[in-house]
GUMIVO-458267 format. One record per residue (C-alpha): residue number from 1; x, y, z. Coordinates in nm, 3 decimals. Example, Ala and Ser with C-alpha at 12.3 -4.5 7.8 and 13.67 -1.06 7.14 Angstrom:
BEGIN
{1,{1.230,-0.450,0.780}}
{2,{1.367,-0.106,0.714}}
//
This chain:
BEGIN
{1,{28.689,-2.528,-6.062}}
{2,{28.607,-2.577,-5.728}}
{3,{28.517,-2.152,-5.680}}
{4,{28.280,-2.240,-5.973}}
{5,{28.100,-2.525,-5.818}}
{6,{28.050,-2.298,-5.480}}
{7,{27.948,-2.003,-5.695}}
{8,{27.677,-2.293,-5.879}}
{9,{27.614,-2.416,-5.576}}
{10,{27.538,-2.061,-5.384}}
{11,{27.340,-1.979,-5.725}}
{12,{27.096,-2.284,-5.642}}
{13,{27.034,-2.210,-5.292}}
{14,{26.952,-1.879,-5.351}}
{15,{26.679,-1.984,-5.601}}
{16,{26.526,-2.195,-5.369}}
{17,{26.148,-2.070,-5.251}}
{18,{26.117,-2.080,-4.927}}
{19,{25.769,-2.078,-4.757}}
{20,{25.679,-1.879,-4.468}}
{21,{25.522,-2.064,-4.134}}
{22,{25.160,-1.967,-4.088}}
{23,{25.147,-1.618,-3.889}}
{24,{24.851,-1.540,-3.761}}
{25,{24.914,-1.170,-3.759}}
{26,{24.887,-1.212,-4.112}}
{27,{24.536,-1.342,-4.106}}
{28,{24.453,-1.079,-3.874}}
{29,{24.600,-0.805,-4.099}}
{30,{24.390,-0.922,-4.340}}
{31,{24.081,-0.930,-4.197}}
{32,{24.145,-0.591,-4.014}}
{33,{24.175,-0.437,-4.365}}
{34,{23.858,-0.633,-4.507}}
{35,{23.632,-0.467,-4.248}}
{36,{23.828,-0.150,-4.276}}
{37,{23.529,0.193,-4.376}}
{38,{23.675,0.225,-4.743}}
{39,{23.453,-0.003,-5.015}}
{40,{23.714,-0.147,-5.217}}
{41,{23.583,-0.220,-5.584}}
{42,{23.789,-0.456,-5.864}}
{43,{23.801,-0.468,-6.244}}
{44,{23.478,-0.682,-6.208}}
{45,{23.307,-0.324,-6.255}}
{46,{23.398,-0.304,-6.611}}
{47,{23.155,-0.605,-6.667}}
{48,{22.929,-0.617,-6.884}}
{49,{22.558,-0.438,-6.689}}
{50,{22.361,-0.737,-6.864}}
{51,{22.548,-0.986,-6.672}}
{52,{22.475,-0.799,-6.312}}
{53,{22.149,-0.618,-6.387}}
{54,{22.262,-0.257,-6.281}}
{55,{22.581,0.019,-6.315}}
{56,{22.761,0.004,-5.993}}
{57,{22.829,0.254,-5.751}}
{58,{23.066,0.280,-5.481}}
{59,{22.835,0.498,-5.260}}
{60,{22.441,0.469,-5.166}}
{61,{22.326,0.823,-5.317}}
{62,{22.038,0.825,-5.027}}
{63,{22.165,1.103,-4.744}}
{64,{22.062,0.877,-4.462}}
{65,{22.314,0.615,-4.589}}
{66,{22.066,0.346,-4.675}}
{67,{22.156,0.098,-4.965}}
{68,{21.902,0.078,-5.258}}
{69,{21.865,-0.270,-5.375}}
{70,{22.043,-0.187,-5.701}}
{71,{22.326,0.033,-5.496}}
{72,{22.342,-0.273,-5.281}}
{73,{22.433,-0.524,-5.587}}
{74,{22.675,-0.315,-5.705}}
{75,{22.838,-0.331,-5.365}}
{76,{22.841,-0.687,-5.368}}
{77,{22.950,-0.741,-5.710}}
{78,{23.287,-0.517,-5.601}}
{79,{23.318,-0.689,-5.256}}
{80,{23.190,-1.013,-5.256}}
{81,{23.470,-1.237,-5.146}}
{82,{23.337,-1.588,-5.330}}
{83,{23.270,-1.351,-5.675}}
{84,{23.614,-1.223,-5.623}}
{85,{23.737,-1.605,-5.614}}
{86,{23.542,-1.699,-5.949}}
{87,{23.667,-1.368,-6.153}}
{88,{24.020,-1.485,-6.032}}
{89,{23.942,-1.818,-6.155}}
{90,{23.843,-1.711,-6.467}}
{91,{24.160,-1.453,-6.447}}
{92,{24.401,-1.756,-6.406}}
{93,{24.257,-1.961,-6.712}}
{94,{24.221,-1.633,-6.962}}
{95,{24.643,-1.603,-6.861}}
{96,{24.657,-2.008,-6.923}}
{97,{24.611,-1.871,-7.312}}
{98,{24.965,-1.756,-7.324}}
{99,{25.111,-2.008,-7.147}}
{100,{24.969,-2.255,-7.413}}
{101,{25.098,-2.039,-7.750}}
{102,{25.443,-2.100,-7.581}}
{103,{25.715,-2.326,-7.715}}
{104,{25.989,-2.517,-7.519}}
{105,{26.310,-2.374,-7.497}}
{106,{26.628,-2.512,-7.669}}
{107,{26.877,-2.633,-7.475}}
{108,{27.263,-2.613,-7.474}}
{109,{27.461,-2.938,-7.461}}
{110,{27.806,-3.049,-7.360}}
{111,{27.915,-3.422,-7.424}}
{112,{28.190,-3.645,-7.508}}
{113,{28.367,-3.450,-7.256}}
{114,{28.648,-3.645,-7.093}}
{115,{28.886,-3.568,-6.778}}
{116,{29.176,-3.770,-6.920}}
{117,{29.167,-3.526,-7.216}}
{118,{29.170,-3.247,-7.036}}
{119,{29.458,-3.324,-6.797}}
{120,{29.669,-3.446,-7.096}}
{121,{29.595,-3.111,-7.227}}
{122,{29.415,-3.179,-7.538}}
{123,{29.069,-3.106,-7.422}}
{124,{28.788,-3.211,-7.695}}
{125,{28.436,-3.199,-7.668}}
{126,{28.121,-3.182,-7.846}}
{127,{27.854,-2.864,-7.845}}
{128,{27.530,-2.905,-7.973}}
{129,{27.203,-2.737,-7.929}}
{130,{26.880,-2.917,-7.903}}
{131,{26.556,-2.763,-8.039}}
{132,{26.218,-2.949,-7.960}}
{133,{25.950,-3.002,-8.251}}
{134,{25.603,-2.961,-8.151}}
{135,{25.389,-3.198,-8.385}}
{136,{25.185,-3.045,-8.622}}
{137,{24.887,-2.848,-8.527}}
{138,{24.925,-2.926,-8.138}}
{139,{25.012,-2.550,-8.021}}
{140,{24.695,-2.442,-8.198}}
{141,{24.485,-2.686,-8.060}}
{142,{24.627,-2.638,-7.676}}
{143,{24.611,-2.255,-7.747}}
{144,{24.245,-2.327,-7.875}}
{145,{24.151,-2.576,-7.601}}
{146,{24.277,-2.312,-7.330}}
{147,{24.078,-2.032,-7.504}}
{148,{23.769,-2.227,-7.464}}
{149,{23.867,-2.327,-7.056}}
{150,{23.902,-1.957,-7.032}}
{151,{23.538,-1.925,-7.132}}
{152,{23.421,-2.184,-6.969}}
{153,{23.571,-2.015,-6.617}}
{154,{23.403,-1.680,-6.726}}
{155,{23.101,-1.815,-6.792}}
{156,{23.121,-1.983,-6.433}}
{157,{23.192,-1.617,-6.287}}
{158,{22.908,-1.501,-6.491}}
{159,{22.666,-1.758,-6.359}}
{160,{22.817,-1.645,-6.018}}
{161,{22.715,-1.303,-6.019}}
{162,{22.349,-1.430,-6.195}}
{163,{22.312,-1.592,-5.829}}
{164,{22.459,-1.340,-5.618}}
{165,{22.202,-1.103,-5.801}}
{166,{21.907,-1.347,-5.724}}
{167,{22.012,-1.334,-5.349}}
{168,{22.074,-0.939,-5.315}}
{169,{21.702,-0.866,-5.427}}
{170,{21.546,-1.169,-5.259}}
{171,{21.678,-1.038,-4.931}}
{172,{21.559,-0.714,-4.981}}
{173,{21.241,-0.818,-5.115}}
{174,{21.195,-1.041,-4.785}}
{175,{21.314,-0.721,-4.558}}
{176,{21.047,-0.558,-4.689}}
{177,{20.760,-0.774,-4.674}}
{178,{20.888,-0.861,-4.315}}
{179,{20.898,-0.454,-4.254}}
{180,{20.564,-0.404,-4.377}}
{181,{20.472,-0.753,-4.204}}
{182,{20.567,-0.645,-3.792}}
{183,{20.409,-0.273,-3.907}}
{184,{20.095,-0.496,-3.917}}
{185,{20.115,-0.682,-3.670}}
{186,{20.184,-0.425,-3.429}}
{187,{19.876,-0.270,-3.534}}
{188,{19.680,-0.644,-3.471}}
{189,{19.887,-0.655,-3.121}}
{190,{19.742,-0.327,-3.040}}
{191,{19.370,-0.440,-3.153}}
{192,{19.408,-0.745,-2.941}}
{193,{19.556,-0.505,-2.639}}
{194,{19.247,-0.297,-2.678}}
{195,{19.026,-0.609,-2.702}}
{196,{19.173,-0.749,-2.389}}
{197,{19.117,-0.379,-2.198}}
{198,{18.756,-0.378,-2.287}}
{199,{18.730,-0.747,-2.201}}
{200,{18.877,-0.669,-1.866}}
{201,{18.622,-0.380,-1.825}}
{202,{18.325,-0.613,-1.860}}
{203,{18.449,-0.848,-1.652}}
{204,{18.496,-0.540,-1.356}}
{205,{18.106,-0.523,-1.469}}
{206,{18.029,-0.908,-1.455}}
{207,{17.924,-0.903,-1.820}}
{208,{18.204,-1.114,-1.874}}
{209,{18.405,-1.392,-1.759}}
{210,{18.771,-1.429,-1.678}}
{211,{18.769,-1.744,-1.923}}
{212,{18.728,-1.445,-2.214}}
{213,{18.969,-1.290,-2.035}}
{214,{19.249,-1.548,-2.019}}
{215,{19.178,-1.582,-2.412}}
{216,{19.197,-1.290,-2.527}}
{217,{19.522,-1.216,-2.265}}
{218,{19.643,-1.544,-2.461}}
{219,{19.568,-1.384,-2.825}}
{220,{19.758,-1.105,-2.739}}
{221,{20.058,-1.279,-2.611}}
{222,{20.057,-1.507,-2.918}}
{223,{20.112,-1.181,-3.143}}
{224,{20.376,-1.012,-2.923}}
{225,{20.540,-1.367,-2.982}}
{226,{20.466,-1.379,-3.353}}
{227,{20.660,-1.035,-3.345}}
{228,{20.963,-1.120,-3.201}}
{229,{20.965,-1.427,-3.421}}
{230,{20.930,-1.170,-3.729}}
{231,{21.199,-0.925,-3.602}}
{232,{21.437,-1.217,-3.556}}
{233,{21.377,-1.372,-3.947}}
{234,{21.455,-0.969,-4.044}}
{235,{21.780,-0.957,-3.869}}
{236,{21.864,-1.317,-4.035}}
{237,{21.768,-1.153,-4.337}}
{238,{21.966,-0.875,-4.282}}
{239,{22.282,-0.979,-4.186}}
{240,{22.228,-1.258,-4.484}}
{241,{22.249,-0.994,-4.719}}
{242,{22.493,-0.773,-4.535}}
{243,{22.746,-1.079,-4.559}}
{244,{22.664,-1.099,-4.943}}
{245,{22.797,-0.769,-4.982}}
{246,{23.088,-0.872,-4.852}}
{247,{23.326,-0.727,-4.538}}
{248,{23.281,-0.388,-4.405}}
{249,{23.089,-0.144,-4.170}}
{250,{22.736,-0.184,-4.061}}
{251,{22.517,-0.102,-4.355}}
{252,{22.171,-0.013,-4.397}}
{253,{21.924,-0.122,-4.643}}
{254,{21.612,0.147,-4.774}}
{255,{21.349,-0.163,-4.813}}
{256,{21.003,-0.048,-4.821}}
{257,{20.711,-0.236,-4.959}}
{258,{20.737,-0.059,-5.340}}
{259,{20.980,-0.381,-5.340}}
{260,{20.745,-0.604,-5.357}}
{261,{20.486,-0.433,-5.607}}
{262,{20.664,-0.478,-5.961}}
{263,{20.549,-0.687,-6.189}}
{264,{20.469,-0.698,-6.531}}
{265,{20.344,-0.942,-6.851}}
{266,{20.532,-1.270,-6.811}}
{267,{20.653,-1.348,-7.154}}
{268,{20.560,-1.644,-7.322}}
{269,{20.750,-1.949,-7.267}}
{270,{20.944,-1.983,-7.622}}
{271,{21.050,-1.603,-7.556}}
{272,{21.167,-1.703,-7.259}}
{273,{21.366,-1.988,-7.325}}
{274,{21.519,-1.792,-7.682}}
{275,{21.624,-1.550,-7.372}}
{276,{21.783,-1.821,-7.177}}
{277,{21.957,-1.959,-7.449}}
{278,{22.115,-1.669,-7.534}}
{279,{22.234,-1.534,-7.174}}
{280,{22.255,-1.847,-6.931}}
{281,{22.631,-1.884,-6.902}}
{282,{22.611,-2.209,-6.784}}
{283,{22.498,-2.276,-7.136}}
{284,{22.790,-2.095,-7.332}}
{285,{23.040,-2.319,-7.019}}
{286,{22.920,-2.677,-7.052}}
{287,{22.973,-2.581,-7.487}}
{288,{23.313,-2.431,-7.404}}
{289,{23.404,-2.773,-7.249}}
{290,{23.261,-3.004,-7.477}}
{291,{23.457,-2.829,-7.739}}
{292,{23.792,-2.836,-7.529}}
{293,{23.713,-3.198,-7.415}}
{294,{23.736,-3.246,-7.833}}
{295,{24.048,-3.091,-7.829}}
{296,{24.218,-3.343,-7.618}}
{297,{24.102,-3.643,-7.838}}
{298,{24.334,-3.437,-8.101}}
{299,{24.576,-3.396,-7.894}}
{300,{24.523,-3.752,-7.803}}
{301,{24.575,-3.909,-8.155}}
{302,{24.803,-3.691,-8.253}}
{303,{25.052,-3.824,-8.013}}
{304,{25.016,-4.187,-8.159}}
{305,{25.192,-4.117,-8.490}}
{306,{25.516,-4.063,-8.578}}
{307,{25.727,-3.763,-8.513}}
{308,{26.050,-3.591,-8.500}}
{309,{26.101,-3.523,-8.111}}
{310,{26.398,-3.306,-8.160}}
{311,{26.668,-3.162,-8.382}}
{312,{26.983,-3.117,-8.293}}
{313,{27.319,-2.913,-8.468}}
{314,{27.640,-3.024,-8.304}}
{315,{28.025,-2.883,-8.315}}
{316,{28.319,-3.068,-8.236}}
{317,{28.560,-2.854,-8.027}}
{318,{28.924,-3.064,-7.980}}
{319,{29.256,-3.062,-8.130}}
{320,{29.200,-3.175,-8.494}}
{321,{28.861,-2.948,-8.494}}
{322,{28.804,-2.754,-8.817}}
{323,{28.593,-2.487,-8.983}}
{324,{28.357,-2.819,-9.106}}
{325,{28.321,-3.022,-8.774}}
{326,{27.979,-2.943,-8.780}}
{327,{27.696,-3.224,-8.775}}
{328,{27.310,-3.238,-8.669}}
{329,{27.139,-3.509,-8.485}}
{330,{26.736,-3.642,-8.502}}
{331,{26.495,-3.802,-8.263}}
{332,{26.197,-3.982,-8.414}}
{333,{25.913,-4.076,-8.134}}
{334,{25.789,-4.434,-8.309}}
{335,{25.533,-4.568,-8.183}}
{336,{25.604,-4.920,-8.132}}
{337,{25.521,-4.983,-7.742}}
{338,{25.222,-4.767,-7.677}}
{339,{24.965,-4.630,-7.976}}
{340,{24.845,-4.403,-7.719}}
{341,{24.507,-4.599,-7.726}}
{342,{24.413,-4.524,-7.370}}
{343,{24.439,-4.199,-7.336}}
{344,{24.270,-4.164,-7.677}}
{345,{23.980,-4.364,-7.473}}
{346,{24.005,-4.124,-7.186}}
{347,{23.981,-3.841,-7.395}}
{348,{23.701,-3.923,-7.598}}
{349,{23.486,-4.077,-7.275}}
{350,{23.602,-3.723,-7.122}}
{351,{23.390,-3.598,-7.440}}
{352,{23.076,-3.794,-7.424}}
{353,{23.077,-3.693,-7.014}}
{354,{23.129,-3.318,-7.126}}
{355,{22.790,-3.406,-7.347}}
{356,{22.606,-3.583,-7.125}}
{357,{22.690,-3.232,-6.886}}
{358,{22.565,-2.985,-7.159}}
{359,{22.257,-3.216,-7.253}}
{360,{22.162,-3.189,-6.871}}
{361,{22.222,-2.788,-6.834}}
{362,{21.985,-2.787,-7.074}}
{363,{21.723,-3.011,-6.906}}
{364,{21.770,-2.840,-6.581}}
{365,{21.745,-2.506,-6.780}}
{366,{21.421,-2.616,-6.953}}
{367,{21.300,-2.787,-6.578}}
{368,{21.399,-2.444,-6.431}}
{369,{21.166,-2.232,-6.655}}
{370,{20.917,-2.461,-6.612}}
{371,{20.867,-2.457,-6.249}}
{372,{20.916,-2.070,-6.213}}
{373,{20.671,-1.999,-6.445}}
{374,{20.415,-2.187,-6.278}}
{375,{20.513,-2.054,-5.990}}
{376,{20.442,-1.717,-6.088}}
{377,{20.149,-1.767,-6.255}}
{378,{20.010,-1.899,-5.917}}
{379,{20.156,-1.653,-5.721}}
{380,{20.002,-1.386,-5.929}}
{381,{19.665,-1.584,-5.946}}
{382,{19.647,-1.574,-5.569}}
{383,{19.741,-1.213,-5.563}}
{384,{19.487,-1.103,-5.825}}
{385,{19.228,-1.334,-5.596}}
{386,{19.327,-1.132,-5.260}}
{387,{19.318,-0.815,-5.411}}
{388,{18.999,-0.885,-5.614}}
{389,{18.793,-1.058,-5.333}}
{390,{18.959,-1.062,-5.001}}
{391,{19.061,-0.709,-4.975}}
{392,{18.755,-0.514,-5.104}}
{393,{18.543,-0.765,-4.916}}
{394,{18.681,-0.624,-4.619}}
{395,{18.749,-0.297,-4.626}}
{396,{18.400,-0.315,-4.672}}
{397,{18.305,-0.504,-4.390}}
{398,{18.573,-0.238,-4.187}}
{399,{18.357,0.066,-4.297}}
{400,{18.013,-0.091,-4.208}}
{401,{18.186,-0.181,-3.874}}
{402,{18.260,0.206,-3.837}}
{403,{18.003,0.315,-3.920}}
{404,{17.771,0.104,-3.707}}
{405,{18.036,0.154,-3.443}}
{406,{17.975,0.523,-3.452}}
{407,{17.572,0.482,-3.474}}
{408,{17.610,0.276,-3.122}}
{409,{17.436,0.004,-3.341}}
{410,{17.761,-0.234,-3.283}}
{411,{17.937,-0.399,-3.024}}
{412,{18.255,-0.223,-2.969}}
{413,{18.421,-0.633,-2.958}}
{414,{18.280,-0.686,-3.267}}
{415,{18.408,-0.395,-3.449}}
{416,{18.717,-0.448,-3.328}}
{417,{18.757,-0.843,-3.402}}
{418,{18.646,-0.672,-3.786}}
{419,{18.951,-0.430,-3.807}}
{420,{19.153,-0.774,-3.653}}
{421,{19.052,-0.937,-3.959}}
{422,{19.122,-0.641,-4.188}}
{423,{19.495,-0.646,-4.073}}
{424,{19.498,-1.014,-4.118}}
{425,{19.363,-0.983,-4.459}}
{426,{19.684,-0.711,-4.535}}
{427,{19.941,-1.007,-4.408}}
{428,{19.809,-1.224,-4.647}}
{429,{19.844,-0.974,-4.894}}
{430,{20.188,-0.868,-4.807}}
{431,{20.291,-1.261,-4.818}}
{432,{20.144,-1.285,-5.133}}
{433,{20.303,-1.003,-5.264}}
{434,{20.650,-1.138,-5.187}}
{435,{20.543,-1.485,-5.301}}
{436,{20.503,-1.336,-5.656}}
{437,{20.815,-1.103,-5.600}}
{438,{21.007,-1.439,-5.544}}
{439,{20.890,-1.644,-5.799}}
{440,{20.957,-1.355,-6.058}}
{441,{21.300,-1.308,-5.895}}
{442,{21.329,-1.686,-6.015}}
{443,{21.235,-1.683,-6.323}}
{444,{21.499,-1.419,-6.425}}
{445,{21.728,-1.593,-6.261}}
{446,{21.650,-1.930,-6.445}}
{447,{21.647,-1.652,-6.808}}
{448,{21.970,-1.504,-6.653}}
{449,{21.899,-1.149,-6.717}}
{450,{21.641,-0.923,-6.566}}
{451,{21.303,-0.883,-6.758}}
{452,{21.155,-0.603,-6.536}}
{453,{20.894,-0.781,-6.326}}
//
């Protein structure tokens, strides 16, 4: 007896979990193999390509290494560490399933077992196994009621990667307007450079003061400053989006100003919202719970009625045992102290807050579509406006400029204060451009699936 109770005993310890102290070798290991050259990729790449907007690739297929914005998406739907926390999230609750379909186990049972019996030697007991009774219908409505969590949690990882896209090609529609941005205003630093030189020549003449000359010094030094400040807001950007794909080595991104030229015929605003209905996943999630919130006021109720809480068939083992010392045992659950009423509450105010969360995704939804579309529509109004008016207006007033420059019929400061405004005129452009790029980005954001703009 007493090697049985050590071998029990030995048994138990041994099944205890023990859990290690914090090591922070470990935590460097970890990190070490995060930013390690090799891109690792997941089973998130057997997604569906409606949910991420592109097929992704492990590799950029350029030769100088530089990411595409589509390459670059698919790189941070494989190694973005947040996305990899929401598809394990959903993982966790789509394995949840199982655990509801299963049953408890029965149990073995020794009683009536007494010492005195067993030192007179006439040991006697009673054997019996136990079997639990689920009530009726309640494994089907937990295994249903975890099927719809497990949706719910997708649709979360699904609205996950909807943002993550929304960030990828914002950034690299904002590196390229900021690209094309410092391109043009080095060419406006180098007007005002030239400006101050020929400034500085008429003052050497006296046809000029040194109050012109401490201007225009100061309207060049403004634009070397406007410079840095635009280099800085591109390595923000950068390193933004380099983080959004998630650890690894330097990367580079191929952003050029073609990012910031597509757009097409906005749909019209039942379209859109018949698009929205059908892929925003934060739709199909805030269903998925009311639905599993409705399952629990079942579940609720059904636990305030009557039922059988276990069977059991017994054996009597003992000196006058016999072929027909067999007998069973019940449980009935009655319901005498507690109907269950307040979790039956509970359950059915956890329903109306579920509602009240799906009637507001779809306010926000509608409030969403709203504002992007006029947002584009202005965006696109001013664009039309710049490149309508404000663009051929001076390009023609550049030429004329030239041209009278090259008669001698101009003054060279005037002429170049001209091709000043002409780059100016470009900036706007460019910020208009993105502007519109943005505000489309947004719009297919608040659909939740790319419509090509």
């Amino acid at each position: 007896m007493a090697r049985a109770l050590s071998l029990a005993g030995a048994a138990l310890l041994g099944a205890c979990f023990h859990a290690p102290a914090y090591a922070p070798e470990r935590s460097l290991a970890v990190l070490r193999a995060l930013e390690a050259p090799a891109e690792p990729t997941r089973s998130g790449e057997d997604r569906d390509a409606g949910d991420r907007g592109c097929s992704p690739r492990s590799t950029p297929a350029r030769a100088d290494g530089a990411l595409t914005a589509d390459e670059a998406f698919a790189l941070a739907v494989a190694n973005n560490p947040d996305l990899a926390v929401a598809e394990a999230e959903a993982a966790v609750a789509a394995a949840e399933v199982d655990v509801a379909r299963q049953l408890d186990n029965p149990s073995f049972r020794l009683t009536n077992f007494r010492v005195a019996d067993a030192l007179a030697g006439a040991p006697q007991m009673n054997l019996g196994v136990r079997v639990p009774i689920p009530r009726p219908g309640t494994v089907r409505t937990r295994v249903a009621a975890a099927r719809l969590a497990a949706d719910a949690a997708e649709s979360d990882a699904a609205a996950a990667r909807r943002l993550l896209r929304v960030l990828v090609y914002q950034r690299f529609a904002q590196i390229a307007w900021l690209r094309a941005d410092i391109d043009e205003l080095t060419r406006a630093a180098a007007l005002f450079d030239e400006r101050r030189a020929q400034i500085g020549a008429r003052v050497e003449r006296a046809v000029a003061t040194r109050v012109d000359l401490a201007v225009a010094d100061l309207t060049h030094a403004e634009a070397l400053e406007k410079l840095g400040r635009l280099r800085s807001e591109l390595a923000r950007a950068e390193a933004e989006l380099a983080r959004a794909l998630g650890p690894g080595g330097p990367r580079r991104f191929h952003a050029d100003a073609a990012e910031l030229q597509a757009i097409a015929r906005v749909p019209s605003r039942e379209d859109l919202v018949a698009r929205a209905v059908d892929a925003r996943p934060e739709l199909r999630a805030s269903q998925a719970r009311v639905a599993e919130a409705r399952a629990g006021v079942h579940l609720a109720r059904s636990a305030a009625w009557p039922w059988f809480n276990w069977v059991q068939v017994n054996y009597y083992v003992g000196p006058t045992a016999t072929p027909a010392s067999f007998g069973f045992g019940l449980a009935l659950d009655l319901p005498l102290l507690s109907w269950n009423r307040g979790e039956v509450r509970a359950a059915r105010a956890r329903v109306r807050q579920r509602e009240a969360e799906e009637r507001a995704a779809a306010a926000h939804l509608s409030g969403e579509l709203d504002e992007a579309i006029v947002r584009l529509q202005a965006a696109d109004a001013r664009v039309m406006e710049i490149e309508q008016v404000l663009l051929p207006r001076v390009e023609d007033a550049a030429r004329e400029a030239a041209a009278a420059l090259d008669a001698g019929a101009v003054d060279p400061l005037t002429a170049n204060e001209i091709e000043g405004r002409r780059v100016a005129a470009r900036r706007q452009h460019l910020a208009a451009l993105f502007e519109r790029r943005s505000a489309a980005l947004l719009l297919e954001a608040a659909v939740g699936a790319p419509l090509g703009l």
